[in-house]
C-alpha angles and dihedrals in degrees: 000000000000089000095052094052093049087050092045081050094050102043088058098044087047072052104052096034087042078044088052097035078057107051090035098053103213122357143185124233086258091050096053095036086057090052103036137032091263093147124218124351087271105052086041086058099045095053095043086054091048083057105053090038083063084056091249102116134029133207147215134186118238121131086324127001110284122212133213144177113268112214080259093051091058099043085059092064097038099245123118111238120247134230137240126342134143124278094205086051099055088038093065094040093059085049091060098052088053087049091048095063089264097274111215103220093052111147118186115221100358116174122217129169118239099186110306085337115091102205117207111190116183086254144344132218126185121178106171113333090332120111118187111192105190127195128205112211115175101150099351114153117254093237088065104042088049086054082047087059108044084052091057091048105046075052103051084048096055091051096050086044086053094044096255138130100267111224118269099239108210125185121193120209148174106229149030091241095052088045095060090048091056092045098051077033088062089036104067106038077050100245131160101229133155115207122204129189115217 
């Protein structure tokens, strides 16, 4: 019996931490400590070592080890694994969510029309009538970003022309410099956008 429930208890733990390895993309064991009951730093470690013992997650080194979904983690979960991406990238945009305040209804890449134009922020958040579109730009080019930027802003124009909230626009970036070019860059195409440095 005790060995069925902590079964039970370990299966759906493999499940939300193989869940969260999924919609984050890769993560580090902050990351997933920060958005599941992992415990402390050593029984966080231990289980994200059982996993990837199991062969459901992989690693890498960088500042700190890095995890990501195996083709049998995801099949676990019933989610095809995808391919690519880029793990700074992600990173950052899990930092963000934890900077953020680690919004619950944060969705990564989620397409949505404005008019003929299909717009794909890095990730989307909406509590109440406020939609947060947030942009990752580690080494963007500025000729996209500016473009970024003249679409936020036709859009936060058409919801304050139909009485509505306009979305808060956020871009996350990785240094000062970066961070004054996004904010003459907003500027100038007249968008409201707030710029953080992480």
């Amino acid at each position: 019996m005790a060995t069925s429930t902590i079964s039970r208890k370990w299966t759906a733990r493999q499940e939300a931490i193989l869940l969260r390895l999924s919609s984050f993309g890769y993560a580090t064991r902050t990351h997933l400590q920060a958005a599941l009951d992992l415990g402390a730093e050593r029984n966080a470690n231990r289980i994200l070592a059982r996993l990837e013992s199991d062969g459901y997650v992989k690693s890498w080194r960088r500042e700190s080890k890095v995890y990501g979904l195996t083709a049998a983690g995801a099949t676990m979960i019933g989610e095809e694994l995808r391919k690519g991406g880029h793990i700074e990238h992600a990173l950052l945009r899990n930092d963000a969510w934890l900077a953020l305040g680690k919004p619950k209804d944060w969705r990564i890449e989620a397409a949505f029309k404005f008019g003929p134009r299909t717009i794909i922020p890095d990730a989307i958040s909406q509590e109440g009538a406020n939609l947060r579109i947030i942009e990752i730009d580690r080494k963007q080019k500025a000729d996209a970003n500016r473009e970024k930027l003249r679409t936020y802003a036709d859009l936060q124009r058409a919801y304050r022309q139909h009485g509505r909230q306009a979305p808060e626009v956020i871009f996350v970036t990785i240094t000062e410099g970066r961070a004054m070019m996004l904010r003459k860059m907003a500027e100038d195409a007249k968008c409201v956008a707030r710029v953080i440095v992480l």
